[in-house]
PABALUM-59936 format. One record per residue: x negated, y negated, z negated of N, C-alpha, C, O in turn. Coordinates in steps of 0.001 Angstrom, whole numbers, padded with zeros to 6 digits, always signed. Each point is the difference from the previous one (the first is absolute). Layout:
BEGIN
XYZXYZXYZXYZ ...
END
This chain:
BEGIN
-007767-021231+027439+000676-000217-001266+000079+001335-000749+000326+001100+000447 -000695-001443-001682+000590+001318-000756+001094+000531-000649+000498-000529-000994 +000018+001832+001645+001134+000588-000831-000365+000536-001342-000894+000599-000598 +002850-001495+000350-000210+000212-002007+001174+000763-000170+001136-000348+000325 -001676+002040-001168+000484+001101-000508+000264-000150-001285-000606-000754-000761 +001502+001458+000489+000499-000418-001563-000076+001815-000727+000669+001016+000191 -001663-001307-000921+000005+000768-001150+000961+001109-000706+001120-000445-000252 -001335+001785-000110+001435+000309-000826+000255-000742-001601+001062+000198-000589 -001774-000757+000197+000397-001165-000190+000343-001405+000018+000684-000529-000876 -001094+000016+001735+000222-000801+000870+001903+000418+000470+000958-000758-000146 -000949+001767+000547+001329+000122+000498+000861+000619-001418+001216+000125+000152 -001591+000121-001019+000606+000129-001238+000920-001359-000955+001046-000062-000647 -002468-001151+001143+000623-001225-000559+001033-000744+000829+000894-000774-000343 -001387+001370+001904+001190-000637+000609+001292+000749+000011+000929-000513+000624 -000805+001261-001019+001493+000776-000411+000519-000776-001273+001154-000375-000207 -002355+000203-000668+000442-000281-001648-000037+000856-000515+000338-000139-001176 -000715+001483+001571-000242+001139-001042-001661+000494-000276-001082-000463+000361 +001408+001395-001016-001720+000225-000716-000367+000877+000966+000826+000363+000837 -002256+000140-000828-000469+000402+000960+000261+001829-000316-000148+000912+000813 +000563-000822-002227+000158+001695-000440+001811+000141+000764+000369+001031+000562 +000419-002120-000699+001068+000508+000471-000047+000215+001864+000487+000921+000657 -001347-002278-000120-000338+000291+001716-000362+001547+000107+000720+000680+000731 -001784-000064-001405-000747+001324+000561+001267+000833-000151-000254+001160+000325 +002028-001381-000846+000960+001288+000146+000499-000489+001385+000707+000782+000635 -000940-001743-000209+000804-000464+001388-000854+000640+001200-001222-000045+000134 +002122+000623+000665-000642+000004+001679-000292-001082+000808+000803-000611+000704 -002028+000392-000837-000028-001037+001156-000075-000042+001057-000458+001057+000434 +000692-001824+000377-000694+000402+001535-001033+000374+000043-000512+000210-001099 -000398+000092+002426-000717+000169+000382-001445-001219-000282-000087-001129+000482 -000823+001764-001323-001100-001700+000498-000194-000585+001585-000082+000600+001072 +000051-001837-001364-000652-000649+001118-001450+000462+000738-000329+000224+001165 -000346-000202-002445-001209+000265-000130-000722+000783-001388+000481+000021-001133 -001431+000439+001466-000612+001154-000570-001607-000387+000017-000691+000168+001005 +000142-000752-002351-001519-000243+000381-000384+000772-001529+000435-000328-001104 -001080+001087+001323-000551+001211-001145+001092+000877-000444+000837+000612+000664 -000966-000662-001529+001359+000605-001150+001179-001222-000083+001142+000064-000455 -001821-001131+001036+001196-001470-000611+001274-000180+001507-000232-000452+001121 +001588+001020-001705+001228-000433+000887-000251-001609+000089-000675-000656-000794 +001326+000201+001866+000273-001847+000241+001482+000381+000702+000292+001053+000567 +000758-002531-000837+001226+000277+000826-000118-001624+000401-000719-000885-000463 +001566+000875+001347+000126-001912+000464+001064-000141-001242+000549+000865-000683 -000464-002544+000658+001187+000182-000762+001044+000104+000707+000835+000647-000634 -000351-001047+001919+001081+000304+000721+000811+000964+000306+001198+000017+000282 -002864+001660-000471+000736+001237-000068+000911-000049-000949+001230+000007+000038 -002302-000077-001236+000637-000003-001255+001883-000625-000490+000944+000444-000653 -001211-001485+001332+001284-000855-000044+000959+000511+000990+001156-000423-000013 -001547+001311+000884+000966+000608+001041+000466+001147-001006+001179+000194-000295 -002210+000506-000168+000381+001109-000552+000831+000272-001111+000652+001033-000152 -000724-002458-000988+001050-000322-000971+000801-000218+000234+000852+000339-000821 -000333-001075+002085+001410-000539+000483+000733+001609+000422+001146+000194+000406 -001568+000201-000504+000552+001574+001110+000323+001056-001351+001000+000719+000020 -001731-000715-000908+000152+000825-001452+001247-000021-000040+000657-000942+000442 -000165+001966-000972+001309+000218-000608+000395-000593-001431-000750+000027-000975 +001970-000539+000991+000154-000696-001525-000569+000946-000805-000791+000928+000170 +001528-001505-001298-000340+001093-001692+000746+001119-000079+001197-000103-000267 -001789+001358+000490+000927+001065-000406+000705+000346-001088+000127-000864-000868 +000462+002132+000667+000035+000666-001399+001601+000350-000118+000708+000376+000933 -000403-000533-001950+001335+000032-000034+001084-000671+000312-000093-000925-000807 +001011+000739+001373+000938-001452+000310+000602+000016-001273-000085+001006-000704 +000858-002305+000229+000535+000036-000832+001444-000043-000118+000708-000524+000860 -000145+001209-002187+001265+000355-000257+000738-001377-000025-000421-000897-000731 +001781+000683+001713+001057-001001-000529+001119+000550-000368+000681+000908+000477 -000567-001664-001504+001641+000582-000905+001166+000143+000762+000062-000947+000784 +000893+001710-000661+000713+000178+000533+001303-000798-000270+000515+000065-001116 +000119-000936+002261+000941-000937-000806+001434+000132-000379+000549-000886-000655 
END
């Protein structure tokens, strides 16, 4: 049977983001490596989103009561 690698885009659409915002993210490690072209399973992939840290940045201010 053949294993199916998902693309950095491919793994761009499965986030829902574009593939210019994926290339600021660290990803894991590829699965696989055939030329210049990364492949990930999607399972890495889906391991590896579940584990991401929420949204950073600033917390936000509550009024003081």
């Amino acid at each position: 049977m053949t294993e199916r690698y998902l693309s950095m885009t491919e793994v761009a659409a499965r986030l829902g983001i574009t593939k210019g915002a994926l290339m600021t993210y660290r990803l894991p490690e590829p699965d696989v490596i055939v030329g210049h072209a990364k492949g990930w399973k999607p399972e890495t992939i889906d391991a590896w989103n579940a584990a991401r840290p929420g949204h950073g940045g600033r917390p936000r201010k509550h009024p003081q009561e």
